[in-house]
C-alpha positions in Angstrom: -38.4 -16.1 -62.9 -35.3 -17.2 -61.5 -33.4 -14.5 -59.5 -29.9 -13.9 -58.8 -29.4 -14.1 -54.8 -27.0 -11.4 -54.8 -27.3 -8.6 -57.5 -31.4 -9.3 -57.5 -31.5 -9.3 -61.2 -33.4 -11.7 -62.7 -31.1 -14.4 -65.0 -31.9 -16.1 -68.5 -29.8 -19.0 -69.9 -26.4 -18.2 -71.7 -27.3 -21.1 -74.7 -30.4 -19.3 -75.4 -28.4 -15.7 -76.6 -25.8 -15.4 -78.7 -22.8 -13.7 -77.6 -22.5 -10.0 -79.2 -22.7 -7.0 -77.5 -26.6 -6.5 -77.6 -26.6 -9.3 -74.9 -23.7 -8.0 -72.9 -26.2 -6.6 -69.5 -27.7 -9.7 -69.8 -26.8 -11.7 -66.5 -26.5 -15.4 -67.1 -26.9 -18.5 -65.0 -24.3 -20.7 -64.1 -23.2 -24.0 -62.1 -22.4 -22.7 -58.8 -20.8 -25.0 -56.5 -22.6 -24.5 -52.6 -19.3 -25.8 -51.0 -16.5 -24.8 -52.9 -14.9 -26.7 -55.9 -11.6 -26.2 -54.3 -13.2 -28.6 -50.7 -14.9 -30.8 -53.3 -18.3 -30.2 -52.8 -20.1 -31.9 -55.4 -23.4 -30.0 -55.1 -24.0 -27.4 -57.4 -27.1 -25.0 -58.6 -28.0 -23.3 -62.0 -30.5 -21.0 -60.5 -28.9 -18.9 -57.6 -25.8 -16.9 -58.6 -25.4 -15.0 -61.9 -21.9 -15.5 -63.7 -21.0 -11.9 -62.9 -21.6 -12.1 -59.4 -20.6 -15.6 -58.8 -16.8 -14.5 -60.5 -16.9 -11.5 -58.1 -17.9 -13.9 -54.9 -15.3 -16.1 -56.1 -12.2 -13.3 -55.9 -13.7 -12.0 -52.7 -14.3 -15.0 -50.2 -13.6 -18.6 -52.0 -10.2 -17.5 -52.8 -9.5 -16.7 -49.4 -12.0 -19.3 -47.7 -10.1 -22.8 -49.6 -6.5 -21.3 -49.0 -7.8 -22.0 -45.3 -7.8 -25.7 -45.5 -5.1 -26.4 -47.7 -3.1 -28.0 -44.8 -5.7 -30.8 -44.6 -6.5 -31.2 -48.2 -3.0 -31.1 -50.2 -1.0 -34.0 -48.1 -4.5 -36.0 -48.8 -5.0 -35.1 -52.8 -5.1 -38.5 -54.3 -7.5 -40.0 -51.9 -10.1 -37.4 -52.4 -12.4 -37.1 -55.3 -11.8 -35.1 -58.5 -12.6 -31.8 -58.5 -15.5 -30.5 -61.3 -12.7 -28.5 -62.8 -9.3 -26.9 -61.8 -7.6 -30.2 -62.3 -5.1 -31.0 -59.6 -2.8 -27.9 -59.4 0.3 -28.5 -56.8 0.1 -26.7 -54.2 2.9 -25.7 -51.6 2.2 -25.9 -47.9 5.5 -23.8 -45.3 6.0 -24.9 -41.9 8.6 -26.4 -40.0 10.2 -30.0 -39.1 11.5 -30.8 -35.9 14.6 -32.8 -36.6 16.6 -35.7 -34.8 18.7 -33.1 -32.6 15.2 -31.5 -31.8 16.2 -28.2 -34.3 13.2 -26.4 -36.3 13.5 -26.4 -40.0 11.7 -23.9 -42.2 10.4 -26.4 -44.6 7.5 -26.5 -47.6 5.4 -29.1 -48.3 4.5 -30.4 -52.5 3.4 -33.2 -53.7 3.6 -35.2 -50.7 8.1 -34.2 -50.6 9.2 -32.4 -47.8 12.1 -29.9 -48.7 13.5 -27.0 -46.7 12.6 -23.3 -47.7 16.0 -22.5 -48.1 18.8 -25.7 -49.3 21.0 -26.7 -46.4 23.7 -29.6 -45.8 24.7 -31.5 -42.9 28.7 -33.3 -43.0 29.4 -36.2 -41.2 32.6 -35.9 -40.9 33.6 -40.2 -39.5 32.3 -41.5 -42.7 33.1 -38.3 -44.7 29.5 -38.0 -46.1 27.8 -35.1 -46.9 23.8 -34.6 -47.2 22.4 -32.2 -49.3 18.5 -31.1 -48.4 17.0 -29.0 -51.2 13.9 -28.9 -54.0 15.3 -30.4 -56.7 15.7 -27.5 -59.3 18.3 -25.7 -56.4 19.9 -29.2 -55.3 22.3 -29.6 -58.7 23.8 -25.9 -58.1 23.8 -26.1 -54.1 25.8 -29.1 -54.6 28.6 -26.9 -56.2 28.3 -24.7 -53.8 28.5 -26.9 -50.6 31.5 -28.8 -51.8 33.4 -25.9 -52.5 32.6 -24.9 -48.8 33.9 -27.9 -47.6 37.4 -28.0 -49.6 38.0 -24.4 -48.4 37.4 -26.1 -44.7 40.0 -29.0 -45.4 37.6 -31.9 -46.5 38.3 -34.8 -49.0 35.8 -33.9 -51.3 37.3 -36.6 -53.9 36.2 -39.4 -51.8 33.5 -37.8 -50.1 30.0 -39.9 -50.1 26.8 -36.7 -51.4 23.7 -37.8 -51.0 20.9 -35.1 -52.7 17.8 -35.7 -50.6 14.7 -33.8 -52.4 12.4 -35.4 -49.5 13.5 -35.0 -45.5 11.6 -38.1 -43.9 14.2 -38.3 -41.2 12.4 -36.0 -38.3 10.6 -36.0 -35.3 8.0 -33.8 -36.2 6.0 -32.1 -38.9 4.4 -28.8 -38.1 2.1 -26.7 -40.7 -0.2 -23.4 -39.2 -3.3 -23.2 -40.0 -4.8 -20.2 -38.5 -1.5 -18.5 -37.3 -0.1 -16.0 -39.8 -2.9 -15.3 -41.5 -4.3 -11.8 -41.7 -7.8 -11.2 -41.0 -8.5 -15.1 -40.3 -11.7 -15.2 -38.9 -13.1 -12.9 -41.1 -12.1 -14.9 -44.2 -13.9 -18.3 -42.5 -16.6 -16.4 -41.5 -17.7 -15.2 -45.1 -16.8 -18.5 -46.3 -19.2 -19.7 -44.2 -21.8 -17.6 -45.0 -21.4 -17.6 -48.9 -22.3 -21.7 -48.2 -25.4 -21.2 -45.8 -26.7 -18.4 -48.4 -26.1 -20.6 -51.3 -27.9 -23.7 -50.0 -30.5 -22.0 -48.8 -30.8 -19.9 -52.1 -30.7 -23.3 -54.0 -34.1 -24.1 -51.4 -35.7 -21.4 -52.4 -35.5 -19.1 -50.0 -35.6 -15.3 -51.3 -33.1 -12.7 -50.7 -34.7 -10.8 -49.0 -35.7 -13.4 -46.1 -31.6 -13.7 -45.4 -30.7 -10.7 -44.1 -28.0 -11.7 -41.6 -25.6 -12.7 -44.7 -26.6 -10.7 -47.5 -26.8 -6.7 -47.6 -28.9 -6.1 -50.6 -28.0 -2.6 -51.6 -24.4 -2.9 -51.3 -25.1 -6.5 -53.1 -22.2 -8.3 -50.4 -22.1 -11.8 -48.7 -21.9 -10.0 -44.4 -20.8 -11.3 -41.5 -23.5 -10.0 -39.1 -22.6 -12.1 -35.8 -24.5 -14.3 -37.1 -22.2 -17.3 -36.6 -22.2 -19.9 -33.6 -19.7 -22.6 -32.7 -21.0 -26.3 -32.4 -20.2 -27.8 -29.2 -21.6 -31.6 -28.4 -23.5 -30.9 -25.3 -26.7 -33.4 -25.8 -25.7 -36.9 -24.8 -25.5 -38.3 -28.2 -23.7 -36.1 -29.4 -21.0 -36.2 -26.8 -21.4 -40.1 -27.5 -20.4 -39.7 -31.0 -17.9 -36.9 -31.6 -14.8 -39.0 -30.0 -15.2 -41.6 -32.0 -16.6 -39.8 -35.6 -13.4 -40.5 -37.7 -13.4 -44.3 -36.8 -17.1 -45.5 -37.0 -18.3 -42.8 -40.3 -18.4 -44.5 -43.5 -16.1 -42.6 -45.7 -15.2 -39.8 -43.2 -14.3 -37.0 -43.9 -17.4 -35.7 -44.7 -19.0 -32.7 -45.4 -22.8 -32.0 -43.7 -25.5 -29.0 -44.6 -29.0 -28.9 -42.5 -31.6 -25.7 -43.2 -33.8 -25.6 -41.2 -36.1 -23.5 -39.1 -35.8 -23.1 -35.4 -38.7 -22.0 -33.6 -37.3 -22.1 -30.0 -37.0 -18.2 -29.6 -40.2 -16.9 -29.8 -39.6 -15.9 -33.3 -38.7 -18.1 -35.8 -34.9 -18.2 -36.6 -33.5 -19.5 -40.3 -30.6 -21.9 -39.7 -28.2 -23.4 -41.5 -25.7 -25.8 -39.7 -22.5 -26.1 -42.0 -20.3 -29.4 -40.9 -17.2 -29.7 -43.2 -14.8 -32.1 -43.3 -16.3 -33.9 -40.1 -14.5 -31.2 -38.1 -15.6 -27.4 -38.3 -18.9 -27.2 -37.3 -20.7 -24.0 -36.8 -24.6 -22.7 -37.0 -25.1 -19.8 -39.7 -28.0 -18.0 -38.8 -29.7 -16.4 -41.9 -32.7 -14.5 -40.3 -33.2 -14.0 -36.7 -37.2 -13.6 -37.6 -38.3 -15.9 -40.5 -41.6 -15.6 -41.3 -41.7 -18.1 -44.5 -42.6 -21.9 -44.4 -41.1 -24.4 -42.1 -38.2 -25.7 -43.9 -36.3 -28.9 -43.4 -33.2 -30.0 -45.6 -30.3 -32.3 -45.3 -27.4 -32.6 -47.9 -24.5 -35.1 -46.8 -21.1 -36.1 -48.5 -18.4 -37.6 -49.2 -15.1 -36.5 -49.8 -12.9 -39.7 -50.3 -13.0 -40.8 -53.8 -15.0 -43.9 -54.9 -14.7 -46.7 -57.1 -17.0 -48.5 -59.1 -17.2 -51.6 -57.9 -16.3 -54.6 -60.2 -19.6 -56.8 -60.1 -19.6 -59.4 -63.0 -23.9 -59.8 -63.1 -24.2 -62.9 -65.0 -21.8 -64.5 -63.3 -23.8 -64.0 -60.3 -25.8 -66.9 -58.5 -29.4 -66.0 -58.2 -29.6 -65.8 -54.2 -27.1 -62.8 -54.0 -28.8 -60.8 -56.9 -30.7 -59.0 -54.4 -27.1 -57.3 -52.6 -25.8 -56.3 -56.4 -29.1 -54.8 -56.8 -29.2 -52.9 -53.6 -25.8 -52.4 -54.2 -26.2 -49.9 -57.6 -29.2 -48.2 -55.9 -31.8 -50.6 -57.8 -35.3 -50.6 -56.2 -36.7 -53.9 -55.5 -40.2 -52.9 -57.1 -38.3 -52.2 -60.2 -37.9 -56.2 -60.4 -41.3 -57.0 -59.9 -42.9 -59.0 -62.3 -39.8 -59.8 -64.4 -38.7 -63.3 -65.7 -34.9 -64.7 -64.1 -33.4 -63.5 -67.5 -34.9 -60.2 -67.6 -33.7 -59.7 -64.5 -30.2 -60.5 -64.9 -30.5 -58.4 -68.0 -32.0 -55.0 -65.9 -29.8 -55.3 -63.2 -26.4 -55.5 -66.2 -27.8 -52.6 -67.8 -28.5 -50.5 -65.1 -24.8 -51.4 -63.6 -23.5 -50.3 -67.3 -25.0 -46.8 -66.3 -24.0 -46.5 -62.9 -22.3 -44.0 -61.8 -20.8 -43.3 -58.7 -22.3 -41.6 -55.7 -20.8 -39.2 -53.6 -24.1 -37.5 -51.7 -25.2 -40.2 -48.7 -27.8 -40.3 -46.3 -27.0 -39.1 -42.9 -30.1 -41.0 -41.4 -27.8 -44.2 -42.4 -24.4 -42.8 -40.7 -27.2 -41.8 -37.4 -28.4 -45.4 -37.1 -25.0 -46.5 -37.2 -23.6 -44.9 -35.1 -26.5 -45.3 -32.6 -26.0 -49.1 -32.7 -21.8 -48.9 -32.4 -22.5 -46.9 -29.7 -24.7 -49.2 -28.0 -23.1 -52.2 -28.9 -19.8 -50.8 -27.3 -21.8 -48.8 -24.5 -22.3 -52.2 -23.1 -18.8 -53.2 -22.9 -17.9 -50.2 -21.1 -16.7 -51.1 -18.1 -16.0 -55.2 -18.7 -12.3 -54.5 -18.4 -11.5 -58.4 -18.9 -13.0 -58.3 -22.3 -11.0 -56.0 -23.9 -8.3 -58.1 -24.5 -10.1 -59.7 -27.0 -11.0 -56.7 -29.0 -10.0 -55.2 -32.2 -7.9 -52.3 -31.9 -10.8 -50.3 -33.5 -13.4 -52.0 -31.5 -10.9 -51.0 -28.1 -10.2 -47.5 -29.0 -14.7 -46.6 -29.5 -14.6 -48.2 -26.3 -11.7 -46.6 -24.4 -13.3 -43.2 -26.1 -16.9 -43.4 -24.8 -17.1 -41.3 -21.3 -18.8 -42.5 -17.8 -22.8 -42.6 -17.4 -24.8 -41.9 -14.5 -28.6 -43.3 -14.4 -29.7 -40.1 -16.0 -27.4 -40.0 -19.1 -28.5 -43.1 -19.5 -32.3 -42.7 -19.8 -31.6 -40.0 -22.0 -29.7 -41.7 -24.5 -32.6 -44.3 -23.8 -35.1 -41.6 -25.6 -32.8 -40.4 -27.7 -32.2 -44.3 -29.4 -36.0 -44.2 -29.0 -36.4 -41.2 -31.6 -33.5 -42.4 -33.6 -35.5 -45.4 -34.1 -39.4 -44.1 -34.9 -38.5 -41.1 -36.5 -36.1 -40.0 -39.8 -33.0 -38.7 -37.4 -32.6 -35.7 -40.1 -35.4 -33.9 -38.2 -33.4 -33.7 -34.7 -29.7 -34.2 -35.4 -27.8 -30.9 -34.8 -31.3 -29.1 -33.9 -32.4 -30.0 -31.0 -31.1 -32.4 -28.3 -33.3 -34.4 -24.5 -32.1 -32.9 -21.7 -33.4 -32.6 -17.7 -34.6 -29.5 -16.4 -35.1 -28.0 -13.0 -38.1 -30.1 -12.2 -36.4 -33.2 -13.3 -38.7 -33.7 -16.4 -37.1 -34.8 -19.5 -37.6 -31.9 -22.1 -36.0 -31.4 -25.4 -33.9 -28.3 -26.3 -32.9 -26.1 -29.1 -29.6 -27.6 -30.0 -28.9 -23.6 -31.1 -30.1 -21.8 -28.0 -27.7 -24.1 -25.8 -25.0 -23.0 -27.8 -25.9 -19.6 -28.2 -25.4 -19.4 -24.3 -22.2 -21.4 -24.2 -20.5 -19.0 -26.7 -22.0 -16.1 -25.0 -20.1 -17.0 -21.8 -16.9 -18.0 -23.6 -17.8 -21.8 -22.3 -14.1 -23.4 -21.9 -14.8 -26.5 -23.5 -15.7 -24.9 -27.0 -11.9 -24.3 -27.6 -10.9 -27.4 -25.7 -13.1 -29.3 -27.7 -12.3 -27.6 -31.1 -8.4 -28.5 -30.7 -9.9 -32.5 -30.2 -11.5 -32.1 -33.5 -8.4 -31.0 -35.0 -6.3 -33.7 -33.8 -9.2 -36.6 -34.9 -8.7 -35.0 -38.5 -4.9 -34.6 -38.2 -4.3 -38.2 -37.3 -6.3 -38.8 -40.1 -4.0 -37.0 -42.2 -1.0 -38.4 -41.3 -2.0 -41.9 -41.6 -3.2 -41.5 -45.3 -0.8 -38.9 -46.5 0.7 -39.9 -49.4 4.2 -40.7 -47.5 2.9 -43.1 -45.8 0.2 -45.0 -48.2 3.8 -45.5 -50.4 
């Protein structure tokens, strides 16, 4: 029986019934995207939200929630992969621009064009040339109006130069809010967040009634219970890798969810650690005492879109059939025992029906980033061979911090585990540290953070602000401005 996370009802499939009025109270199952269509998750589940309840947790949080990161998703739109449905609706971003004589400009952002909120015009009076800044159904009227202005002031409009600009690239700076201005923020990404941890965890099987910290089952509402803690990288590889995230992670920005189980309390806490777009990162706690199975599960991807790539198989020489194969996600076993031609003949037909991926495996973006890390740990320090570095290769550099002997057994063990054991079962949950005696220990990943946000830990919002900026330099250099 398959059970609605939210209403409790139990849920049958809408092509078995047809649709009259006898089957109205029936509640019927429906793709329900775990992070929202609108951030381009791609993971979606059948089984955990009825269609009633999923259209009434989509007016009362993902509505909200998405409006939240339309500053980094809308100047990015064609770089990021196709929503499941929606299509790619414009959407209008307001700010302000800083111009050349350092004045702020309401402005709104669409389809990559800057225009102001409200048309404006700037005369130049030695070359008797007037600009006109407006969207582009306002600019043709405007115009009328502006030129009339300046004949009334004494200006040659008969010779004057117009220019109708639709797009201001001419300023110093762009500026867009993203928290400020919005009522009731941090409840609206705090509900958000929960309605992914429940979902994913719903789609792992874990009952209703075991996630009591974000969902109150009589009222039948996604809660914010306090539940929610801000990540902060305090364990040595994580303070190793956060700097430098957007440069060395394959297809960043990403999106990353971990259940798991954290038995660090005394009791046994349900977790879920929600990581989007490689820069808000928080722990959802679910239940404060889980008393079901140890759990353990990873999901992990993608938001940049991907292209097939063009591989002509028969044209391939036999020596580099083993990288195409690798390449469309073919297991070697499945070659095993076949003849040259048959082989050239699987590996066509399984390219024919490849599609492609968007999920990855976060064990592979851990093992890289342990060997950048190391290969660039050594060069720390080396000043002389910098020169001779990449800009990319100089700027991990620049960005890893100082060592002392300790860190640097630490990150010893913690290359050690990264090595001799699948990375998914520590990253984000627990972290080596020293303690008091001066043995090496491991920690809860949560508890430490659980006591830095209890004591409003500076760094938290010092280090939040770096995340921001990693993901708005991102921005800027792939807007669609500047990839034309």
């Amino acid at each position: 029986m398959e059970i609605c996370y939210l209403c409790g009802a139990e849920m049958v499939d809408k092509k078995d019934y047809p649709k009259d009025k006898s089957n109205s109270e029936l509640k019927f199952k429906h793709d329900e995207h775990i992070i929202q269509n609108a951030l381009y998750g791609r993971l979606t589940a059948f089984n955990i939200l009825c269609e009633t309840c999923g259209n009434k947790l989509s007016k009362s949080i993902d509505t909200d929630f998405v409006k939240l990161f339309d500053l980094f998703t809308v100047p990015i739109a064609h770089m990021l992969v196709s929503k499941d449905h929606g299509g790619k609706n414009s959407k209008i971003l307001t700010g302000f621009i800083k111009n050349q004589s350092g004045e702020n400009i309401s402005i709104q952002l669409k389809d990559g064009k800057i225009s102001p909120k409200k048309p404006l015009y700037h005369y130049e009076k030695e070359i008797n040339t007037v600009k006109i800044y407006g969207a582009s159904k306002v600019l043709k009227s405007y115009k009328e109006h502006v030129l009339n202005e300046l004949k009334d002031a004494g200006c040659d409009t008969s010779s004057m130069t117009v220019l109708l600009i639709e797009n201001i690239e001419d300023y110093r700076e762009l500026g867009i809010p993203f928290s400020e201005g919005i009522e009731n923020f941090n409840i609206k990404l705090q509900l958000g967040l929960n309605k992914i941890a429940t979902g994913f965890a719903a789609s792992k099987g874990i009952r209703r009634i075991d996630m009591p910290c974000t969902i109150e089952l009589e009222k039948e509402e996604i809660i914010y219970t306090k539940n929610i803690v801000s990540f902060y990288p305090f364990g040595i590889f994580d303070l190793l890798i956060e700097p430098v995230r957007s440069v060395i992670e394959d297809e960043f920005p990403t999106h990353t969810l971990m259940l798991y189980t954290d038995e660090s309390f005394g009791n046994t806490k349900l977790v879920c650690y929600v990581d989007l777009f490689s820069t808000f990162q928080f722990y959802v706690i679910l239940n404060h005492n889980y008393e079901g199975s140890i759990i353990n599960e990873t999901y992990y991807q993608t938001i940049i879109k991907q292209e097939k790539p063009e591989i002509n198989v028969k044209g391939t020489r036999w020596k580099y059939l083993n990288i195409v194969a690798d390449a469309i996600g073919i297991n070697q076993s499945e070659l095993k025992g076949l003849s040259g031609e048959d082989v050239y003949n699987f590996i066509e037909k399984k390219y024919k029906q490849y599609t492609v991926q968007y999920t990855m495996d976060i064990n592979d973006f851990i093992g890289k980033a342990s060997t950048v890390i190391g290969r660039n740990l050594a060069l720390k320090g080396v000043t002389e061979t910098l020169e001779y570095l990449g800009e990319k290769e100089r700027a991990i550099v620049e960005a890893i911090p100082e060592l002392d002997a300790e860190d640097l057994i630490i990150l010893y063990y913690e290359f050690q585990r990264i090595e001799n054991e699948s990375s998914d079962l520590f990253y984000r949950k627990n972290f080596i540290t020293v303690d008091e005696k001066k043995d090496f220990v491991t920690m809860s990943t949560l508890m430490k953070m659980i006591e830095l946000n209890n004591n409003k830990f500076s760094g938290l919002k010092t280090y939040g602000h770096s995340k921001f900026y990693f993901l708005h330099q991102f921005i800027i250099s792939n807007s669609k401005k500047n990839k034309d």
